[in-house]
C-alpha positions as CSV (number, residue, x, y, z in Angstrom):
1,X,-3.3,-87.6,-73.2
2,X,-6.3,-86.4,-75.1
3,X,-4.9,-84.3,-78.1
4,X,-6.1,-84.3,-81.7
5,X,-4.5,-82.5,-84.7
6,X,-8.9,-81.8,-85.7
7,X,-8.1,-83.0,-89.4
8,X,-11.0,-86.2,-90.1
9,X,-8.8,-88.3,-92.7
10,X,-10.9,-90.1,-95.7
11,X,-11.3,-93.3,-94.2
12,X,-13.5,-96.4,-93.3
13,X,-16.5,-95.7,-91.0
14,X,-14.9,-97.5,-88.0
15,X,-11.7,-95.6,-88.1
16,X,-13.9,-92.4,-89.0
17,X,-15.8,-92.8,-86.2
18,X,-13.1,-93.3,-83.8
19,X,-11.0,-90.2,-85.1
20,X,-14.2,-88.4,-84.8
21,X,-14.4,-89.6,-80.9
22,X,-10.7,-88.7,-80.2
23,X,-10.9,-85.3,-81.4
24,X,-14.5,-84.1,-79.5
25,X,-12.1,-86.1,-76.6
26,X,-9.2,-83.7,-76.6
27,X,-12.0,-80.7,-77.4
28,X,-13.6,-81.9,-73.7
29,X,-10.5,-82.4,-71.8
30,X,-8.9,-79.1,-73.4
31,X,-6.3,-80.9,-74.7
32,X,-4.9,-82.0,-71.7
33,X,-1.6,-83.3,-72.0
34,X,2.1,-83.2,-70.6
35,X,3.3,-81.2,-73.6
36,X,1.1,-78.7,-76.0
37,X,-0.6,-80.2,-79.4
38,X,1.7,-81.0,-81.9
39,X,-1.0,-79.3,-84.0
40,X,-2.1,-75.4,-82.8
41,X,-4.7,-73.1,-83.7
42,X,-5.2,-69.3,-82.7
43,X,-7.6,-69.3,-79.1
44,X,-7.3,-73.3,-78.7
45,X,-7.1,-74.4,-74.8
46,X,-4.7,-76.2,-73.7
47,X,-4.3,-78.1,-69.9
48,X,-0.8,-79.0,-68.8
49,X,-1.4,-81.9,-66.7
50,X,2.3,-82.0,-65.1
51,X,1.8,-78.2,-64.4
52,X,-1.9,-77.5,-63.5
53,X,-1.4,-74.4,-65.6
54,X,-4.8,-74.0,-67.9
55,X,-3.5,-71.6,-71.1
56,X,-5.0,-70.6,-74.2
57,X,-3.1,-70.1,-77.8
58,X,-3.0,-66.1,-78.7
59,X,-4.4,-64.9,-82.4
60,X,-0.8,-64.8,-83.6
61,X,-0.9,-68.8,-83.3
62,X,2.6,-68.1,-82.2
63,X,2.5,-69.0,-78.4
64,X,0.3,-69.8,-75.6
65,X,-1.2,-67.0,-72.7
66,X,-1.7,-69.1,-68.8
67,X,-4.7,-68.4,-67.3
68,X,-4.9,-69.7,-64.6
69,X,-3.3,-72.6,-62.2
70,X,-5.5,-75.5,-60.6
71,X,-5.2,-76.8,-57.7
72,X,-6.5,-80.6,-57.9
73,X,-5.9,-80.8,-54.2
74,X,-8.0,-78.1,-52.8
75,X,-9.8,-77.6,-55.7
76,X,-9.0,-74.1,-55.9
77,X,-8.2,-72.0,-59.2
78,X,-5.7,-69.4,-58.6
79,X,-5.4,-66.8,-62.0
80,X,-2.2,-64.6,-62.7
81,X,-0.5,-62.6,-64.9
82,X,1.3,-64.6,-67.4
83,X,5.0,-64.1,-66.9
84,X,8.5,-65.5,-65.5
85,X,7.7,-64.1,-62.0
86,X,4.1,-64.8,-61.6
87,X,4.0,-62.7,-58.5
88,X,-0.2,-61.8,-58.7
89,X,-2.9,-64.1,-58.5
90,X,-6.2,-64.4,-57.8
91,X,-7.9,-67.4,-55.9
92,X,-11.2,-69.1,-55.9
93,X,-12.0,-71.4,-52.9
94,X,-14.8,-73.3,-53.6
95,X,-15.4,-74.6,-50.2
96,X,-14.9,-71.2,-48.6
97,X,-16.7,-69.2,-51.4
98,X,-14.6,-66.8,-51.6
99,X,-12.3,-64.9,-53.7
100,X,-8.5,-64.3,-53.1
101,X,-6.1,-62.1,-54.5
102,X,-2.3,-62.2,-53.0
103,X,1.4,-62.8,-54.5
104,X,3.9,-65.9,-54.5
105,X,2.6,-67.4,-57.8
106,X,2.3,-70.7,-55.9
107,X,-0.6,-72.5,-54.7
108,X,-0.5,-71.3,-50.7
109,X,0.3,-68.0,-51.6
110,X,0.5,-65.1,-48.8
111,X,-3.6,-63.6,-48.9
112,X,-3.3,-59.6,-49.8
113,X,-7.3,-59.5,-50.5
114,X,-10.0,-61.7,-49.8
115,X,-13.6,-60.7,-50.8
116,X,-16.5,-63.1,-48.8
117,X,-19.5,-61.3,-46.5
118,X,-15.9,-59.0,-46.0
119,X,-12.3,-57.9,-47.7
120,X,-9.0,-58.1,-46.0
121,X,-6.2,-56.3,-47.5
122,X,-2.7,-57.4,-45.6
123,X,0.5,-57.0,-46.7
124,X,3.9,-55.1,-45.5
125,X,2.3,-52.2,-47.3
126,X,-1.0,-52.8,-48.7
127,X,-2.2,-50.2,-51.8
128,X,-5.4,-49.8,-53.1
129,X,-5.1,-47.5,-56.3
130,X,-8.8,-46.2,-58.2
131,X,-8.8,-44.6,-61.1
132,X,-5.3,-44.9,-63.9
133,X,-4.3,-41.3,-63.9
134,X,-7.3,-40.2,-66.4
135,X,-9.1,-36.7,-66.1
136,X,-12.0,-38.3,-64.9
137,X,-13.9,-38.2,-61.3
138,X,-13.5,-41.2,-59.0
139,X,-15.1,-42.6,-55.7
140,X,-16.5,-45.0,-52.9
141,X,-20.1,-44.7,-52.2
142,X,-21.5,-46.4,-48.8
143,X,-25.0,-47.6,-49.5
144,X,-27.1,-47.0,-46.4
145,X,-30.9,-47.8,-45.6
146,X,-32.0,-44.4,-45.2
147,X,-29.1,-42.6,-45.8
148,X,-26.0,-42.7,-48.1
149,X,-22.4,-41.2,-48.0
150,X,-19.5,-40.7,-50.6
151,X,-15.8,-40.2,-50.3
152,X,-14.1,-39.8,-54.3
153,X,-11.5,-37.5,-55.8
154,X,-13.3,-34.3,-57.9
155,X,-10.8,-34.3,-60.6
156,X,-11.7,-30.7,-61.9
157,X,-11.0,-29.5,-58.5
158,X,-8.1,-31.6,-57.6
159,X,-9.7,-32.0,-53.9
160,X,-11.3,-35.2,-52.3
161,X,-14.3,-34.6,-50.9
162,X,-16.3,-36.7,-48.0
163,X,-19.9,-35.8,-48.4
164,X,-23.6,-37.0,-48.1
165,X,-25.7,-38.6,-50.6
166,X,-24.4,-40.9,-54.1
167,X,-23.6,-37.7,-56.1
168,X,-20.2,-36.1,-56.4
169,X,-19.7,-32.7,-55.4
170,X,-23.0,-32.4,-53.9
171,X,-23.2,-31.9,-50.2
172,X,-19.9,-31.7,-49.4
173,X,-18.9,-31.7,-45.8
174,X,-15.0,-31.8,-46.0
175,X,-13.0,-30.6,-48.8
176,X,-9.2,-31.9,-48.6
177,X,-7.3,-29.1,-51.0
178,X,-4.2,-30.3,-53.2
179,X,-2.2,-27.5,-51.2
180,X,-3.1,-30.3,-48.3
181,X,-6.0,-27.5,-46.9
182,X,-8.6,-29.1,-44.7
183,X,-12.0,-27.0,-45.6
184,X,-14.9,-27.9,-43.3
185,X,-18.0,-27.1,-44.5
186,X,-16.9,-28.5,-47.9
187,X,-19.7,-26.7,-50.9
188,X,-22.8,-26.5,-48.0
189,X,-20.8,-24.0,-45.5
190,X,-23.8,-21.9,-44.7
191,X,-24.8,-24.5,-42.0
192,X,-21.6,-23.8,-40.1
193,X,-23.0,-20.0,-40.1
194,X,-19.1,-18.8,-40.7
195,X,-18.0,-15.7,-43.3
196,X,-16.3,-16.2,-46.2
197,X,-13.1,-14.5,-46.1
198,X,-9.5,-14.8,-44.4
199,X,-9.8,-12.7,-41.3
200,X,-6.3,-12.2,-39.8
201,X,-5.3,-10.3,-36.8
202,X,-4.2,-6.2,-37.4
203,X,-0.6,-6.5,-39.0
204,X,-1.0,-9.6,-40.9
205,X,-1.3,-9.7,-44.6
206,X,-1.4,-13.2,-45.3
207,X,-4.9,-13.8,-47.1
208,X,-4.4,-17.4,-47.8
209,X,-4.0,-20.0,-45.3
210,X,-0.3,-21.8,-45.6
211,X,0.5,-25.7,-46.0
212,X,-0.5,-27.6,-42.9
213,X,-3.2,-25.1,-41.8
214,X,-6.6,-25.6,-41.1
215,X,-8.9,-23.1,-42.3
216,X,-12.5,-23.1,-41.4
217,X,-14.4,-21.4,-44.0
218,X,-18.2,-20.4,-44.1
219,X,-20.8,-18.1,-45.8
220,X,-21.6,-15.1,-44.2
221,X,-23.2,-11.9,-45.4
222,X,-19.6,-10.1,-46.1
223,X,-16.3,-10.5,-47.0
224,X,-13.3,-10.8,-45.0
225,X,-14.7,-12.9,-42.3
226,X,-12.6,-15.9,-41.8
227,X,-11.3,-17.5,-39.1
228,X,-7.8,-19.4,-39.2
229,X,-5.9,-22.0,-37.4
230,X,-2.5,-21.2,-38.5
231,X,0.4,-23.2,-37.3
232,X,3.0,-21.2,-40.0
233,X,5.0,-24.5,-40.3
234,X,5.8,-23.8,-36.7
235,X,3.4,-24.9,-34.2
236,X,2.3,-21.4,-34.1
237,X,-1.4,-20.5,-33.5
238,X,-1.7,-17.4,-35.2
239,X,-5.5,-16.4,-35.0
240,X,-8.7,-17.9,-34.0
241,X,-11.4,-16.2,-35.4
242,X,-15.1,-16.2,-34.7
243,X,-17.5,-13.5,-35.6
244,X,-21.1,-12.6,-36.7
245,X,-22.9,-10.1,-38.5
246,X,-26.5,-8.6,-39.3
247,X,-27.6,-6.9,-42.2
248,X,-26.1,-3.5,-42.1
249,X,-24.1,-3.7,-39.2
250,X,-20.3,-4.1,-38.6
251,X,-18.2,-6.6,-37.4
252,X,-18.5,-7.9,-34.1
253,X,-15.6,-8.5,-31.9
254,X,-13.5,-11.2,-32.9
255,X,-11.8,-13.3,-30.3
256,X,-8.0,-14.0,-31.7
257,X,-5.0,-16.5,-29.9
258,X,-2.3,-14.9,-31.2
259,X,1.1,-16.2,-31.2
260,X,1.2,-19.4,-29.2
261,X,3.9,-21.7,-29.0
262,X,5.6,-23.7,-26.7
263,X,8.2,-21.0,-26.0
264,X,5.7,-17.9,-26.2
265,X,2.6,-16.4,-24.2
266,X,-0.9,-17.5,-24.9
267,X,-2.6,-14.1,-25.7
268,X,-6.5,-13.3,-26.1
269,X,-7.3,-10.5,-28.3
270,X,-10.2,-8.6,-28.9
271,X,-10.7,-6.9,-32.4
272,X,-13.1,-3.7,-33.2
273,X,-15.0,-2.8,-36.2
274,X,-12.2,-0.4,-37.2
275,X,-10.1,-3.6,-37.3
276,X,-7.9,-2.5,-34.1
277,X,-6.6,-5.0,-31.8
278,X,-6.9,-4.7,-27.8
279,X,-5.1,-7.8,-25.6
280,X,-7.6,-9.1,-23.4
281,X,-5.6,-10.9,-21.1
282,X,-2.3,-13.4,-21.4
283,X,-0.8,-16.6,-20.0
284,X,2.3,-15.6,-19.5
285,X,4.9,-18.7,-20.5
286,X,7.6,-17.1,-18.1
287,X,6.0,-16.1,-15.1
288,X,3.0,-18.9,-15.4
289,X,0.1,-16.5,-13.9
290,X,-2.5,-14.6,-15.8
291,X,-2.3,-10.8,-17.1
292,X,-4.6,-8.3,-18.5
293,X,-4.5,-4.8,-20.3
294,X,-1.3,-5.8,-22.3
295,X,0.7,-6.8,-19.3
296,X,4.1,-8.3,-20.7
297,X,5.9,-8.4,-17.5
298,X,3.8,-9.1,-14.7
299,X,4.9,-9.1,-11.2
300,X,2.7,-11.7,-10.2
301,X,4.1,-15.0,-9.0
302,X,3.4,-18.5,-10.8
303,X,0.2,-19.1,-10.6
304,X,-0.8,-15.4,-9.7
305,X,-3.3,-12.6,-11.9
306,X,-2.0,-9.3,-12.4
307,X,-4.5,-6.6,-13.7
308,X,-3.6,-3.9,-16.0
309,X,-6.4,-1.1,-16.7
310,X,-3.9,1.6,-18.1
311,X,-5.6,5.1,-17.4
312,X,-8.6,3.9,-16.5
313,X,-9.5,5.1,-13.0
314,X,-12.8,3.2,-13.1
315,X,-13.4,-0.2,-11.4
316,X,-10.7,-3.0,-12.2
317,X,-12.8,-5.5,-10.1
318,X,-16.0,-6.4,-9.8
319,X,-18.1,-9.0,-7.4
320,X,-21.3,-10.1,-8.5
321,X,-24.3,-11.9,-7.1
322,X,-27.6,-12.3,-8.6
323,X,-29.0,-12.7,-4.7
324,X,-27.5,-8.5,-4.2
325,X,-30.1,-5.9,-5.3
326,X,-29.0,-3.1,-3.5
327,X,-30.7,0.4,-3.9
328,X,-27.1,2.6,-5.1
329,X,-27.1,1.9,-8.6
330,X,-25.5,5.3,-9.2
331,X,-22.0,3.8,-7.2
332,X,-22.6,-0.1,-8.7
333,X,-24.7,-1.9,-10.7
334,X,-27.2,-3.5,-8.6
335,X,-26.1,-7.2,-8.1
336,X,-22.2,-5.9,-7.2
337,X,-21.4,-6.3,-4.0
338,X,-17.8,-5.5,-3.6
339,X,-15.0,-3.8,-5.8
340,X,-12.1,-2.3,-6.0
341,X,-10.3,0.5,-7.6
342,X,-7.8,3.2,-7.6
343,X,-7.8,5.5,-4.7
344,X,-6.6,8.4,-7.0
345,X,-6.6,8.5,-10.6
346,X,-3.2,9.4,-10.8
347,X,-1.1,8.8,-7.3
348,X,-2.6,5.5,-6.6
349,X,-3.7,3.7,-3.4
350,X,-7.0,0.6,-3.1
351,X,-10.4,1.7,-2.3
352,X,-12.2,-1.2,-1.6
353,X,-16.2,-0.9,-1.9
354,X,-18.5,-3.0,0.0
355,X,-22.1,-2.7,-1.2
356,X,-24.7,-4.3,0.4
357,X,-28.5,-4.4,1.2
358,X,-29.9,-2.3,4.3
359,X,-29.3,-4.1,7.9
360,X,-25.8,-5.8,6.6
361,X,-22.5,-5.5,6.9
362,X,-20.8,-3.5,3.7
363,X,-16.9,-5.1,4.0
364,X,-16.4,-7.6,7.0
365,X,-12.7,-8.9,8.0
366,X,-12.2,-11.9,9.7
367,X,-8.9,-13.7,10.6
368,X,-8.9,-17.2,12.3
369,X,-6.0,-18.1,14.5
370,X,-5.2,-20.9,16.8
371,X,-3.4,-19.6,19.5
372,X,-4.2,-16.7,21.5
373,X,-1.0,-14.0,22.3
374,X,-1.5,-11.8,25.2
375,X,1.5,-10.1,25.2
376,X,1.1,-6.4,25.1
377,X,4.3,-5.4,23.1
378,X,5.2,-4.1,20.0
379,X,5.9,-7.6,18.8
380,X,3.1,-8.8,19.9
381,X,1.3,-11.2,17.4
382,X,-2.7,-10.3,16.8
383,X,-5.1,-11.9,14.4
384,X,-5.3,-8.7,12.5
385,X,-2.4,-6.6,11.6
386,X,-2.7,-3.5,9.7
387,X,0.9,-1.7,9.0
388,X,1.7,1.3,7.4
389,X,5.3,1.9,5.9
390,X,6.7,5.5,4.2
391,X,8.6,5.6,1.5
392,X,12.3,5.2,1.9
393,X,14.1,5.8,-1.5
394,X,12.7,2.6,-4.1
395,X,11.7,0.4,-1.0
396,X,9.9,1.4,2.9
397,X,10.7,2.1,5.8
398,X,10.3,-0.7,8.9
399,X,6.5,0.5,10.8
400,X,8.9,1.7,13.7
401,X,11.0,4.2,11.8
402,X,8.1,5.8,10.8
403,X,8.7,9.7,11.8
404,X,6.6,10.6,15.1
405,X,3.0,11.8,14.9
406,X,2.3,10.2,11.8
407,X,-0.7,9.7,11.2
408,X,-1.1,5.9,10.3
409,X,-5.1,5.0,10.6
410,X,-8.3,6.6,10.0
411,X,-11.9,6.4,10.2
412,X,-13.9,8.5,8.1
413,X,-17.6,9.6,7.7
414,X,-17.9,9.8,4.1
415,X,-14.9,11.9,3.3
416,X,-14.4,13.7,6.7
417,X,-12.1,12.0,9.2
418,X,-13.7,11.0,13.0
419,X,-11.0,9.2,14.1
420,X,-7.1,9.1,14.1
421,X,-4.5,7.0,15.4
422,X,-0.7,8.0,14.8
423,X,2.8,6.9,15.0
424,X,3.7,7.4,18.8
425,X,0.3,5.1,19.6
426,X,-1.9,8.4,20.1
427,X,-5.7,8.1,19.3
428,X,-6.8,11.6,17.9
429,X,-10.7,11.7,17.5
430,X,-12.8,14.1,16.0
431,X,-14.4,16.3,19.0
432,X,-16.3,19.0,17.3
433,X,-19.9,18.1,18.7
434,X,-21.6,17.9,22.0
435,X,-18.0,18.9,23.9
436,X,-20.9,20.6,26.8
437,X,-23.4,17.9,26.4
438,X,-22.9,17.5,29.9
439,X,-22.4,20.3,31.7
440,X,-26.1,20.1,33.2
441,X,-25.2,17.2,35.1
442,X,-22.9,16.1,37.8
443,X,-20.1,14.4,36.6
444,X,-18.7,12.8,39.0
445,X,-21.7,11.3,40.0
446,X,-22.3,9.8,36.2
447,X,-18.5,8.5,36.2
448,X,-19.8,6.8,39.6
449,X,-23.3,5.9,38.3
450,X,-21.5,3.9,34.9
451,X,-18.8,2.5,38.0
452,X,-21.9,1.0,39.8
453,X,-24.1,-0.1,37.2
454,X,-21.7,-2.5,35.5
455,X,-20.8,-3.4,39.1
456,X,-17.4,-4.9,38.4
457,X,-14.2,-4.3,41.6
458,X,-16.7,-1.7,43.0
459,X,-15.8,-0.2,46.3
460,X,-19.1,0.8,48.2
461,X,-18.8,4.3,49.5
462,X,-20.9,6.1,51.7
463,X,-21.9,8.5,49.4
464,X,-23.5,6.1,47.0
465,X,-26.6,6.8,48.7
466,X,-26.4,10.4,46.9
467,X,-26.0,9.1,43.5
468,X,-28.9,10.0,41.5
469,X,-28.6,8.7,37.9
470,X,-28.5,4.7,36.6
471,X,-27.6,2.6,33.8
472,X,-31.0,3.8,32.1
473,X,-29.4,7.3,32.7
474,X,-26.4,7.1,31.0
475,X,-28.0,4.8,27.6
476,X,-30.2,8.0,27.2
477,X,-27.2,9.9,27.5
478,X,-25.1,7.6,25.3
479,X,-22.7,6.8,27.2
480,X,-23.5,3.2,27.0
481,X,-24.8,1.4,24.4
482,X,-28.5,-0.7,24.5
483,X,-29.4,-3.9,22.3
484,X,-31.8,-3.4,19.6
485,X,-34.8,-4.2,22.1
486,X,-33.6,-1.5,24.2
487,X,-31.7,-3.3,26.7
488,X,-28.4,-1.6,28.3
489,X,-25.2,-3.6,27.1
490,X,-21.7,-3.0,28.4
491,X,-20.7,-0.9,25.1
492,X,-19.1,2.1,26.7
493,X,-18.4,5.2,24.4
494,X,-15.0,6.2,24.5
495,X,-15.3,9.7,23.5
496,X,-18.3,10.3,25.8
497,X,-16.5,9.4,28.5
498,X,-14.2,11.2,28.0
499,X,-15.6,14.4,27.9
500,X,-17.7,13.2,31.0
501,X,-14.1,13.0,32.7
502,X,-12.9,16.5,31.6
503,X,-16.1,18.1,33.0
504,X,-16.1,16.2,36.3
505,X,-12.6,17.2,36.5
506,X,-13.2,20.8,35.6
507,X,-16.3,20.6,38.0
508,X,-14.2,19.4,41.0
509,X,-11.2,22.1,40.0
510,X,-14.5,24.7,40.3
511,X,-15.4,23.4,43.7
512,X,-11.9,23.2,45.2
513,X,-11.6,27.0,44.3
514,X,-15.0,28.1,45.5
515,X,-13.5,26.1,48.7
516,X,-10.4,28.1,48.8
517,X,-12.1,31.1,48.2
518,X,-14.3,30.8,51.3
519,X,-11.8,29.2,53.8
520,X,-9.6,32.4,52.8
521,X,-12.9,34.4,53.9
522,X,-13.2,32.6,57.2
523,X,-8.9,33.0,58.1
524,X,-9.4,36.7,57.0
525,X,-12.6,36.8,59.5
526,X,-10.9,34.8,62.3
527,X,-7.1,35.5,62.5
528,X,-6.8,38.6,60.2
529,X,-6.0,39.2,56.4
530,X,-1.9,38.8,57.6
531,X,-2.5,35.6,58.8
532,X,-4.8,34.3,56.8
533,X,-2.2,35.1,53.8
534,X,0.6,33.0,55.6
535,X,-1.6,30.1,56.4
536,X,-2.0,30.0,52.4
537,X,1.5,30.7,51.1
538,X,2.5,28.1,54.2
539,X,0.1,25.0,52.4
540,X,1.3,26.5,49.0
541,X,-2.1,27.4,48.2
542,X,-2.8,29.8,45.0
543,X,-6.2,31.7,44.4
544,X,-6.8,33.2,41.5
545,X,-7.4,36.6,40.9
């Protein structure tokens, strides 16, 4: 024990000496003892040896204040609040050089932060608290090398603020609001190039963004020019907003999702200058396929599109290709190659348009099967089908019950129709030109010239010998068709033919009268005019008169 009560008695030298000695002893060793000095002073140290507990006697001279607890085994100083629980200390490891803060009031206590190259904080629920509740601004700065970065609480403005640079406040990127507001941008919004203002869809008033929302706010060159992720405590995406201006000018289109949830359509908008709002198209949540022009109720399957265009009666489709420059801007832009509109602006019906450079094919239908059907029935199955149906009350009528001589399929030069075919199977086709092309010719010979010249189940005849017209013949007469090089194909024209067929008939009817006519002449001559008479009423022969 090394105590002293520091009062140097009037005494021999020896003794004085040694009193002197014993008192800068207890100074050294703090007056270490198992018990505190019999003899106190205000701010005298004191060691408790049986304790480790190093504590220093307050101005009131009245008691004594621990500071701290050694540990003589690990040689560790652990410092704590000076109370019945001792629940916080702090810890410094010599060998570890490090600093240690945690709870237990024992030596061993569970680590809550250590501070060495790093700091730990561990815990069930570890809190870091800056600041003591004063009106005054607080932060974290992160010291870079060539750049530096801030995250503190602007007290004025009640919001924390993450930004660039050492300085509070300045060059703010994100602003968290006290109404719990996320603000990107934070005080330098111009960079995002967004406007100022709330801009909500038409209908909604709401000019301040609600708790949980996230509002992305910028500086643009007028008011009202906001856009908003509004979840309305629901889920709900309300608007998203995105517009830009130029000096003098008026808004741009703003593209809003309104009203999504998990139980409602996903709807794109498309807002005016006048602040009107026009649907551009919809998800819809029921069906699952795609609508446009305000569609609610599509009839579309999952998965399908269904286009709306109201009263429009202009294209609803478009195909494009920047390969297509086609000469008929006045139908189609030049790069559109197909589209597809109403037949008539107000009964309905498809036009589809095929547009397409010179020497190509405008609209081209293929169909790939794999087995072929020969059948020549009503049934019959054919890689291309194209069936017409009437109107039978809200539903059709089967392609069979279709009233006779309907007409069912045309072909049309521009708007006049060349070719028919009809509901009882009969082809009806436009013969208004060259009915007497050939009436110069002999027909039957031409029928036999096309019978010889594809020379196909041919019967000679002896009267072959008399046929004076070829294949070359009947090309130049277009009957036949010829390849581009001027060869003669097999293409046979239908209609050609068959007014070739009606004049060699008529031709042969001609010939079998001028027949009659003169072996009437020759009875009359040979047997007399009686005679001649029965001989035709016996072979029920009929001249005309």
């Amino acid at each position: 024990m090394a105590q002293h009560d520091y009062n140097i008695a009037n005494q021999t030298f020896p003794n004085t000496r040694t009193d002197i000695n014993n008192a800068l002893s207890a100074v050294a060793s703090n007056n270490s003892g198992t018990a505190a000095p019999s003899t106190t002073f205000a701010n005298q140290w004191f060691y408790e040896t049986d304790t480790n507990l190093l504590q220093i006697r307050n101005e009131d001279n009245d008691a004594y204040i621990t500071i701290a607890e050694l540990d003589q085994s690990n040689d560790t100083v652990e410092y704590f609040k000076s109370d019945s629980i001792r629940t916080a200390l702090i810890e410094f490891t010599d060998g570890d050089d490090a600093i240690t803060i945690g709870d237990g009031g024992t030596v061993g206590f569970s680590a809550l932060l250590t501070a060495n190259a790093n700091i730990t904080m561990a815990g069930t629920t570890p809190t870091l608290t800056i600041g003591d509740g004063g009106a005054e601004d607080t932060k974290i700065v992160f010291d870079g090398n060539a750049q530096d970065f801030y995250i503190g609480l602007d007290d004025s403005a009640d919001d924390l603020v993450i930004g660039v640079g050492s300085t509070l406040g300045t060059t703010a990127a994100v602003n968290i609001t006290e109404d719990a507001h996320v603000v990107v941008g934070g005080s330098n919004l111009s960079n995002f190039g967004i406007p100022t203002a709330p801009q909500f869809v038409s209908g909604t008033s709401n000019t301040t963004a609600e708790a949980n929302d996230l509002s992305v706010v910028g500086s643009g060159v007028a008011t009202n020019n906001v856009g908003i992720i509004n979840d309305n405590n629901s889920g709900l995406i309300s608007a998203i907003g995105l517009e830009t201006r130029t000096s003098g000018a008026g808004r741009n289109a703003i593209l809003n999702v309104w009203q999504t949830s998990f139980n409602a359509d996903l709807v794109f908008r498309l807002r005016t200058g006048s602040g009107s709002s026009g649907e551009i198209f919809r998800i819809n949540s029921g069906e699952q396929c795609i609508s446009t022009g305000g569609e609610t109720s599509p009839d579309a399957n999952a998965g399908g599109l269904t286009l709306n265009q109201a009263d429009l009666d202009s294209y609803i489709m478009t195909l494009k290709s920047s390969d297509v420059s086609h000469g008929m801007t006045s139908v189609a832009e030049a790069d559109t190659y197909g589209a597809i509109q109403k037949a008539n602006s107000s009964n309905g019906g498809l036009s589809i348009f095929g547009l397409c450079d010179a020497g190509t094919t405008g609209v081209e239908v293929q169909s790939y099967f794999e087995s072929v059907n020969t059948s020549k029935a009503s049934n019959a199955n054919v890689p291309i089908k194209m069936i017409t149906r009437a109107r039978n009350g809200t539903s059709s009528t089967a392609p069979s019950n279709v009233s006779g001589n309907s007409n069912l399929f045309g072909v049309a030069s521009g708007t006049s129709l060349r070719f028919i075919v009809d509901s009882d199977g009969d082809l009806h086709v436009d013969g208004s030109t060259s009915i007497t092309a050939f009436d110069n010719y002999e027909d039957a010979q031409l029928v036999r010239a096309y019978d010889l010249s594809h020379g196909k189940g041919v019967i000679n005849s002896k009267f072959d010998k008399f046929i004076s017209y070829n294949h070359e013949k009947l090309a130049e007469m277009k009957l036949v068709g010829r390849e581009e090089d001027g060869t003669p194909n097999h293409f046979i024209n239908m209609t050609g033919m068959q007014r070739l067929h009606n004049g060699a008939i008529w031709q042969q009817y001609e010939k079998h009268q001028k027949l009659a006519n003169a072996m009437y002449e020759l009875a009359k001559a040979a047997v007399g005019e009686d005679k001649a008479n029965e001989i035709l009423e016996q072979n029920e022969i009929q001249l005309l008169n």
